[in-house]
N, C-alpha and C positions, 0 to 999 in steps of 0.2 A: 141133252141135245146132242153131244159126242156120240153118246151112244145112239142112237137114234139114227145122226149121221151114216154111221158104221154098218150098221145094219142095210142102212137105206143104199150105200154103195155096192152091197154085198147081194143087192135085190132080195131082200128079204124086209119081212111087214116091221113097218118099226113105229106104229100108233101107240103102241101103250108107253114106249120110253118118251115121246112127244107128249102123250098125257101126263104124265107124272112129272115133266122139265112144267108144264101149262101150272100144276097145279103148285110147284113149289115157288115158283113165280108170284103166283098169286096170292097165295102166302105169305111170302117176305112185302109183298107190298103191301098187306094189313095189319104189319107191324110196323105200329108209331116210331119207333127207332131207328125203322130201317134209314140207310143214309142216301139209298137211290131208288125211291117207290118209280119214279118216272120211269127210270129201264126197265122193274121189273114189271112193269105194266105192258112197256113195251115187248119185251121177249114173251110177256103172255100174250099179247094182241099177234105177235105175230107166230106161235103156236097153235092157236084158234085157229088163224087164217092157213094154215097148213092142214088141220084137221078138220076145215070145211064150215066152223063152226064163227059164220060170218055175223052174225047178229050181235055174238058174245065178243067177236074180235073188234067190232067196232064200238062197244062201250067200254073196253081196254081202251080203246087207242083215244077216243075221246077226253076219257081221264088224265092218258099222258100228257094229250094236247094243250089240257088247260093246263098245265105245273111248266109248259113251254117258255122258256126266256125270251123274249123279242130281241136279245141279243146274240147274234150265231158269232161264235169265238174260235171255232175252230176254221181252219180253211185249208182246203185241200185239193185237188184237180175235180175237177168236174168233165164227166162225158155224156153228149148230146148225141144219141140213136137217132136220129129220125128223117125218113127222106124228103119229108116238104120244108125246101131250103126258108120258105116265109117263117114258118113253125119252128125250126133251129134258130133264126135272130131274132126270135122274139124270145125265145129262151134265154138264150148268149144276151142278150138286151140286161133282162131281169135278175139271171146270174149275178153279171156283172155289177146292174146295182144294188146288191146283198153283198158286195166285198169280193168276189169271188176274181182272181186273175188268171189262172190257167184254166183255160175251155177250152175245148177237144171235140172237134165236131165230125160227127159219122152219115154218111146217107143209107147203109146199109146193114146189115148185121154182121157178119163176116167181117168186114172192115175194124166195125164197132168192137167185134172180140179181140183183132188183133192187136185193136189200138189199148184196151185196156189191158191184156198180158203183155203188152210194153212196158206199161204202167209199172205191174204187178213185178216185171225184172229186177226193176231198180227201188223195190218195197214203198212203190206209192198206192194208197187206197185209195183210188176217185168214188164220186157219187156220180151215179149212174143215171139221166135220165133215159127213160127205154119209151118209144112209141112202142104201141102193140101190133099194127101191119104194117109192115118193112116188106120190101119188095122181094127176097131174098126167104129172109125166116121168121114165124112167127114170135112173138116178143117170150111166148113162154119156153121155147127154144132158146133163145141169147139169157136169157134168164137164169136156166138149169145150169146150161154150159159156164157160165162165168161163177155162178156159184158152187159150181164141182170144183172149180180151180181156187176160189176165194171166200171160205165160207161166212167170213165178216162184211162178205162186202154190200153196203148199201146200194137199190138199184128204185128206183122211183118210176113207176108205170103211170104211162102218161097214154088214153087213147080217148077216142069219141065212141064208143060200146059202151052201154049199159056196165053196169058193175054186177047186173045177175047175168049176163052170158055166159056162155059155156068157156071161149075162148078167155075172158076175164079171171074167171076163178080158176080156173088150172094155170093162169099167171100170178095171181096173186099166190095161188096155193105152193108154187115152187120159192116164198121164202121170201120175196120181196118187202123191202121195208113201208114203203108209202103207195096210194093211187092215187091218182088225180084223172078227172074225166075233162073233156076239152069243152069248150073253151074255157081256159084257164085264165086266172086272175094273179099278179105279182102274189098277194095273202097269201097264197093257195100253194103257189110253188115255195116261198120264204117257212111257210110252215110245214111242209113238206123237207124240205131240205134244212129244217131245225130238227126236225125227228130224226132223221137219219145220221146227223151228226150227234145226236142225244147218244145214238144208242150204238155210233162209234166210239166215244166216249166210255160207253162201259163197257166196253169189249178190250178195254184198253189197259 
């Protein structure tokens, strides 16, 4: 994936180092010994979803889903993208009741970057959640840009588009860890934001 990275800053094709990070992944998670199948399910799901290969990325992520703890252990800043102020407290609401205390609310993207490389100064990793239209910049715009600067970092796409449009898959395809399509349910975001700390966890 480094490499791959490397490449990809350098504007040059980096699919086959993305295929071969997919394949070793997936590997290690069908060995019974391995001690973390979950992430490498996970770094395969979300290798798939980079390589377009959406069918395959969602029975990875399925399987991670089921080995999911009901219990999120980790906690960390949370940032809320989104300009419909109803949509932001009902997130901040739901956050909230999963344990969560520092929430960071953005109406914009520009905003929303700056408040996370605040973050990023003083070596905090927030989970990100991202609307996909922001008045300002497309979601897979804030997406690219924060993961140029943090390539660990968890960002959860939250919009009302289908999951086959064009604008969706060139956001999921920049790396992102979870989507969720609106209207969203507490489950949906709790388990969303258990994956993304899963697999802050093994980055760790």
């Amino acid at each position: 994936m480094l490499a791959a990275e490397c490449k990809t800053r350098q504007s040059k094709e980096s699919k086959e180092e993305i295929e071969k990070a997919c394949n070793l992944f997936l590997e290690y998670s069908q060995n019974k010994t391995s001690k973390n199948v979950q992430g490498a399910l996970l770094c395969a799901a979300k290798c798939l979803l980079i390589l377009g290969e959406y069918d395959k990325a969602k029975i990875s992520y399925q399987k991670a889903k089921s080995m999911i703890s009901s219990t999120i252990e980790v906690f960390r800043p949370v940032v809320i993208i989104d300009d419909s102020k109803a949509v932001s407290m009902k997130l901040k609401n739901y956050v909230e009741k999963l344990g969560y205390g520092e929430i960071l609310l953005y109406e914009n993207g520009k905003d929303g970057i700056k408040g996370c490389q605040k973050l990023f100064s003083t070596n905090k990793n927030p989970i990100v959640l991202l609307d996909m239209g922001l008045p300002d910049l497309e979601g897979d715009v804030v997406a690219t840009k924060l993961l140029k600067e943090n390539l660990d970092l968890q960002i959860i796409v939250i919009t009302a588009d289908e999951k086959t449009t064009q604008r969706v898959n060139k956001t999921i395809s920049s790396g992102v860890s979870a989507f969720i399509q609106k209207p969203f349910t507490l489950d949906e975001i709790k388990n969303a934001i258990s994956i993304a700390e899963s697999e802050y966890s093994l980055l760790q």
